[in-house]
N, C-alpha and C positions, 0 to 999 in steps of 0.2 A: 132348388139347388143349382140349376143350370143358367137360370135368370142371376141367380147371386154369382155364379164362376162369373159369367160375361161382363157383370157389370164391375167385377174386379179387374177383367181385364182392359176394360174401356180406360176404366181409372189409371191402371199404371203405363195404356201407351200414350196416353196424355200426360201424367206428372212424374210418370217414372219411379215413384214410390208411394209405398201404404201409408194406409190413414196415419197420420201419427197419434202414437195411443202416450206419449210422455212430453216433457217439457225438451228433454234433447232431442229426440226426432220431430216435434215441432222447429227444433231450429236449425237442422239440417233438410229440412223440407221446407222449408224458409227462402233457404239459401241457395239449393240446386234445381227452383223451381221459380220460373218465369211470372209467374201468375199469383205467387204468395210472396214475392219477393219485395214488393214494395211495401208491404204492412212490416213491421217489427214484428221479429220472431216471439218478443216476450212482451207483455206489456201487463204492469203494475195492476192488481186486483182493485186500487181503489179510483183507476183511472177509468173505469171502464162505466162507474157508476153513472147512470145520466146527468146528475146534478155536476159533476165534473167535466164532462163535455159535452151535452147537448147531442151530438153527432150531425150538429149543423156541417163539417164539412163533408161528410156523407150523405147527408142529402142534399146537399148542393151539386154535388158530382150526380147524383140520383137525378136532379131535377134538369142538369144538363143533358143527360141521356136521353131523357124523354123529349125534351126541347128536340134536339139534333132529330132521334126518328121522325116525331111528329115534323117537323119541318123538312124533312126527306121527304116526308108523303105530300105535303102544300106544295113543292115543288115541284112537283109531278103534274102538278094542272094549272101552277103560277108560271104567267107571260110575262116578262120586265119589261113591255112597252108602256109607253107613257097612255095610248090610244085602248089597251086591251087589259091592262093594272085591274083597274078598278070592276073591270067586267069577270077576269078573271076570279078573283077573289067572291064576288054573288052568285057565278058559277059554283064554285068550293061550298060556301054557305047552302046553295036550292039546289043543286042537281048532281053535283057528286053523293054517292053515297057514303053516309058518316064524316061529309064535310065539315059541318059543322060543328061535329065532337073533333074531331082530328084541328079545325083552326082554336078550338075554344081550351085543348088538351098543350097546344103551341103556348097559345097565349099566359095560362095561366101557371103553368111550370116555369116559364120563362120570369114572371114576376114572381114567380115564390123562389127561385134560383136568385132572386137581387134581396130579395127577403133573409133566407139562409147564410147567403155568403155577408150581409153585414152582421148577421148575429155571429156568427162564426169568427169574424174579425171581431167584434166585440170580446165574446168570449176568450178571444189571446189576446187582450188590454186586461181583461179583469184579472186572469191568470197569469199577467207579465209575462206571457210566453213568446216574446219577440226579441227577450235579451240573450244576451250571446250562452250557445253559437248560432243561434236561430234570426241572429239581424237578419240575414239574405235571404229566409223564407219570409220574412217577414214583407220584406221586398215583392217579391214574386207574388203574393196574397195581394197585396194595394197591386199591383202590374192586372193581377186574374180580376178585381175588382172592378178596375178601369173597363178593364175591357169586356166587362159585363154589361157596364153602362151603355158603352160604344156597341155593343150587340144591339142591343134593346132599341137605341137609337136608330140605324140603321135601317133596324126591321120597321119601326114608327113610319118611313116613306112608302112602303110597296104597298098598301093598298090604293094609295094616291088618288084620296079623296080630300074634300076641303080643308079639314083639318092637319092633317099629315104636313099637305104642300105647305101651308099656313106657318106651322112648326120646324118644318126645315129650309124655308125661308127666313126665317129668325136664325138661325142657325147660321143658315149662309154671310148674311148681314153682319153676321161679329165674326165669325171667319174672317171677313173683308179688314175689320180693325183690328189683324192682331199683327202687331210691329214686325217687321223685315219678311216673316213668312205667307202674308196673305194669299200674295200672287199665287203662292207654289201650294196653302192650299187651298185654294179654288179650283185651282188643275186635279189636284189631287182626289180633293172626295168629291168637287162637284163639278167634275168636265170643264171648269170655264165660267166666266161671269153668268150666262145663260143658265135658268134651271130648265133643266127637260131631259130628254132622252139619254143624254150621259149621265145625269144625276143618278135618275133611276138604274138605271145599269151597274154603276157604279158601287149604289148600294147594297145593291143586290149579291153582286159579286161577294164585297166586303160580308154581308149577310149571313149569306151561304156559305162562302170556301175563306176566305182568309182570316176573319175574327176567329172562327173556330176553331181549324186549322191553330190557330197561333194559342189557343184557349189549352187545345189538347198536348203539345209539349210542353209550355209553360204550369200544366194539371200535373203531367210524369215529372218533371224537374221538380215540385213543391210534392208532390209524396216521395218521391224519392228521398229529398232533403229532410222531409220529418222522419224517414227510418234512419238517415247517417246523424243527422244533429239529437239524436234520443228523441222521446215518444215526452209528451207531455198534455196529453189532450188533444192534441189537433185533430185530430177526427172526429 
């Protein structure tokens, strides 16, 4: 009885109200609570069915999650030099402990996250759910798309081994031909005509703090959007 009071009261100085036991205190626990506010208060009994949404865009946000920790811990023993890259990383693999669950736990969320979010974008083609009012989420979804690639991408250099450098040397090389912008960006993602010490760095940054960064407001504006534009499976 005493475990059951506390843990009632844990709950209300967190959400400030009781479970809701009906459909209207569902939607005012909805409403005046930070935490449940991005889901729809109500949402259609035959929407929820799997064959109706897959819930690829929850586990797409599921597989960013783990991505982002497990790559909080890689970075805790990953160097951005060009000289210590590659050594760092076989450190991570042989003598961190659970390195090599923690890079293989990276790696592999992170392609099932590109995995997810095209079936998810599939799944609002098949179900038309990109016509109005949902054109701008639809936006935002190709925007979170992109820039899931552009993660992936990214992270492809910091091992900075043969292949990597190989593949973002291809990369750099049509940078170079694309009309008016070249210059600005080879400054931009790759320090300069030069690959080396700024590329990596560069990456890294983008990697770590700005892709992300730009993933996670661009994630609250596109849930937020499917509670104001109605509920149609997006989740």
């Amino acid at each position: 009885m005493g475990l059951g009071r506390t843990i009632r009261r844990i709950w209300r100085s967190v959400f400030r109200l009781p479970v809701p036991s009906d459909d209207k205190e569902g939607v005012k626990f909805s409403r005046f609570n930070f935490f449940a506010h991005l889901h729809p208060p109500l949402v259609k009994k035959e929407h929820l069915k799997l064959k109706h949404s897959w819930c690829m865009g929850g586990l797409t946000f599921l597989m960013f999650i783990v991505s982002c920790v497990s790559g909080l811990v890689l970075a805790l023993y990953y160097t951005p030099v060009p000289e210590e890259a590659y050594n760092s990383i076989t450190d991570i693999e042989n003598a961190v402990r659970f390195g090599s669950f923690w890079r293989g736990l990276h790696k592999y969320s992170s392609e099932l996250m590109l995995v997810t979010v095209f079936l998810h974008m599939l799944r609002v083609v098949l179900n038309r759910a990109y016509r109005a009012p949902r054109e701008f989420n639809w936006v935002l979804g190709a925007l979170l798309f992109f820039l899931v690639l552009f993660t992936m991408f990214t992270g492809y250099l910091l091992p900075y081994n043969v292949r990597s450098y190989d593949a973002v040397s291809v990369a750099q090389g049509m940078a170079d031909n694309v009309p008016y912008i070249s210059g600005w960006l080879q400054r931009v993602l790759f320090g300069g005509e030069r690959f080396g010490a700024d590329t990596l760095l560069r990456f890294y940054v983008l990697h770590c703090c700005i892709l992300p960064l730009a993933m996670i407001l661009l994630m609250a504006l596109h849930f937020w959007r499917v509670r104001k534009d109605g509920y149609k499976g997006g989740l």
